[in-house]
C-alpha positions in Angstrom: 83.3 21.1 4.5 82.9 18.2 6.0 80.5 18.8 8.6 77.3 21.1 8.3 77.3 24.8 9.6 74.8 23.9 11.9 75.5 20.8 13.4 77.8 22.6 16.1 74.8 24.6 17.5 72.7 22.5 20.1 69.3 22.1 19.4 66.8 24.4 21.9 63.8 23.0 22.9 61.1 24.1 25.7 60.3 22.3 28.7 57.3 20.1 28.7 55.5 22.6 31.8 55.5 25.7 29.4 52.9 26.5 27.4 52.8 28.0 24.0 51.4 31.1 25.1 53.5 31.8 28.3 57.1 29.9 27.8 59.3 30.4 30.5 62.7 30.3 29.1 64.7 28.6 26.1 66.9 25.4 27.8 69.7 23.4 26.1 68.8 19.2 25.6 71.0 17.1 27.7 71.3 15.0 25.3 72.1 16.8 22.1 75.4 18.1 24.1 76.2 14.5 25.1 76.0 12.8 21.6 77.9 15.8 20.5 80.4 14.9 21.6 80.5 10.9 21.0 78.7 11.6 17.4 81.6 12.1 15.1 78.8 11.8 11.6 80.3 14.0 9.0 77.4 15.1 6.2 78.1 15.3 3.0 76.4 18.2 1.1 74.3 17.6 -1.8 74.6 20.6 -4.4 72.9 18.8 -7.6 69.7 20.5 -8.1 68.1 20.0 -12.2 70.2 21.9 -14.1 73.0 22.8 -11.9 75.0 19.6 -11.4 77.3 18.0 -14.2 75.8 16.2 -17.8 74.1 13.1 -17.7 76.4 10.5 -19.4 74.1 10.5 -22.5 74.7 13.9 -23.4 78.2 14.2 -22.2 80.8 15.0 -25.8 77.4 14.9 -28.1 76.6 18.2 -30.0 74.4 20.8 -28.8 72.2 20.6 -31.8 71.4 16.5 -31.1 70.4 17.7 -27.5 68.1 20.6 -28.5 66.4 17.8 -31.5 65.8 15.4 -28.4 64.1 18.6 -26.3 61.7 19.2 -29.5 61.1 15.8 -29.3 60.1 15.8 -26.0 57.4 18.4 -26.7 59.5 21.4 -25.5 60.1 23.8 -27.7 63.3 26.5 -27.7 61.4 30.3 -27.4 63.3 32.7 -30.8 65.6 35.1 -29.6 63.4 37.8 -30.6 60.4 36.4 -29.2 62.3 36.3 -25.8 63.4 39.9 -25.6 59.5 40.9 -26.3 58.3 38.5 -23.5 61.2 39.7 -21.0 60.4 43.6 -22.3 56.4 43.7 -21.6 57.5 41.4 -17.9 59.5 44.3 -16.7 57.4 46.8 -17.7 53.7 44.8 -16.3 56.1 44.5 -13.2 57.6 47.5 -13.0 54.7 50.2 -13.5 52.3 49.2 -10.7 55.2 48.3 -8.2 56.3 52.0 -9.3 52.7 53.3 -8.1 52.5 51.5 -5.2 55.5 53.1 -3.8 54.3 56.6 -5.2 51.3 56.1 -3.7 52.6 55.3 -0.5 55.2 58.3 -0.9 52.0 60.8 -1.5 50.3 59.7 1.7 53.3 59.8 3.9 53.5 63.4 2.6 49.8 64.4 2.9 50.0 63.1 6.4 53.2 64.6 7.4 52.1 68.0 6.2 48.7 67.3 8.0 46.7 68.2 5.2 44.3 64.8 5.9 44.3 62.0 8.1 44.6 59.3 6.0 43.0 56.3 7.2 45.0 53.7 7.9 43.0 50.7 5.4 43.8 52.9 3.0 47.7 52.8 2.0 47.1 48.9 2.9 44.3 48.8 0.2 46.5 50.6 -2.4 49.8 48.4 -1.6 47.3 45.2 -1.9 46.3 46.2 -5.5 49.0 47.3 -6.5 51.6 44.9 -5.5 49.6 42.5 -6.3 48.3 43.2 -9.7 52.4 43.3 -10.2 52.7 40.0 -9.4 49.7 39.2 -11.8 52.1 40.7 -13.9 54.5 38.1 -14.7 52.1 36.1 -16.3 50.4 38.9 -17.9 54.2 40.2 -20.2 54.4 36.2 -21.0 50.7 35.6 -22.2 50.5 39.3 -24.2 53.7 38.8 -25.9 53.2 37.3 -29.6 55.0 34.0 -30.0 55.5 34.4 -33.6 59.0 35.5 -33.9 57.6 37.8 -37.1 54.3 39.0 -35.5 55.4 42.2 -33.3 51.8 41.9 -31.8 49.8 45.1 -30.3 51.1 47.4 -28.1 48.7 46.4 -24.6 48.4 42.8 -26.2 45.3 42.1 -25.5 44.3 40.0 -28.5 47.7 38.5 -28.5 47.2 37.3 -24.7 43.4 36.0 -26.2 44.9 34.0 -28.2 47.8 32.6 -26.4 45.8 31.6 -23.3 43.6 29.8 -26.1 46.5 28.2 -27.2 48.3 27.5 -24.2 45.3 25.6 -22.3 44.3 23.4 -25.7 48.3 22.4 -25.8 47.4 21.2 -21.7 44.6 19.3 -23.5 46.7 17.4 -25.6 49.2 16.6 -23.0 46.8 15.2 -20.7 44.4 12.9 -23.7 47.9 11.6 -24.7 48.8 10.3 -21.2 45.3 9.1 -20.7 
């Protein structure tokens, strides 16, 4: 591709008399079709995001294991295998179950209002979605902090000491980051 998708659409703007909150009508700039056609720029695209592009020259031919020993050196350190299929387990399933209400719950009151057995209000189905979606996304961080991060300690089955602990853990590793750059 050598130019973008989107360079062959001319730019819309409004015209300085309309206001905001009443425009008139969408017009073409003069100018834009003009240097369209004298503007022969061709844009290159830039796919190489962290992780996506090619090896850095260092790492390029070396072994796997050298690079992982460089990562722990860094301070990051590779999550076990089984550890990772615990974490990934409880995320789907703190995800999963309140997302699954919310849309039950919003099934029920479609059906108790359908069958006009109450008016339900309409704050209501907008409270339940709130919590409920929301305590999904609160999720995510829950499966990771109430998994245990001993590959040989299964942990509980809610997790609740194990995410004690963790966070505890987590927030004193933060600690030593930060007195180490200081």
């Amino acid at each position: 591709m050598k130019t973008l998708v989107f360079s062959s659409q001319p730019s819309l703007y409004l015209a300085s008399k309309c206001s905001p909150w009443n425009p008139k009508s969408l017009t073409f700039n003069p100018t834009t079709l003009q240097n369209q056609k004298h503007n022969k720029r061709t844009y290159k695209m830039h796919a190489n995001a962290k992780g996506f592009g090619s090896a850095p020259a260092s790492t390029k031919g070396k072994p796997t294991s050298q690079n992982s020993i460089k990562n722990d050196q860094d301070g990051d350190e590779e999550i076990p295998q089984a550890v990772f299929e615990r974490m990934l387990v409880r995320i789907v399933a703190s995800v999963g179950l309140p997302m699954a209400m919310g849309f039950a719950f919003l099934n029920v009151f479609e059906v108790i209002k359908e069958k006009h057995l109450w008016d339900v209000p309409l704050w209501l189905p907008f409270l339940t979605t709130l919590l409920t979606f929301g305590s999904s996304t609160l999720g995510i961080a829950y499966g990771a902090l109430s998994t245990s991060w001993d590959a040989e300690k299964k942990g509980s089955i809610l997790g609740f000491e194990e995410a004690q602990s963790n966070w505890v853990e987590m927030w004193s590793e933060e600690d030593e980051s930060n007195s180490k750059k200081k």
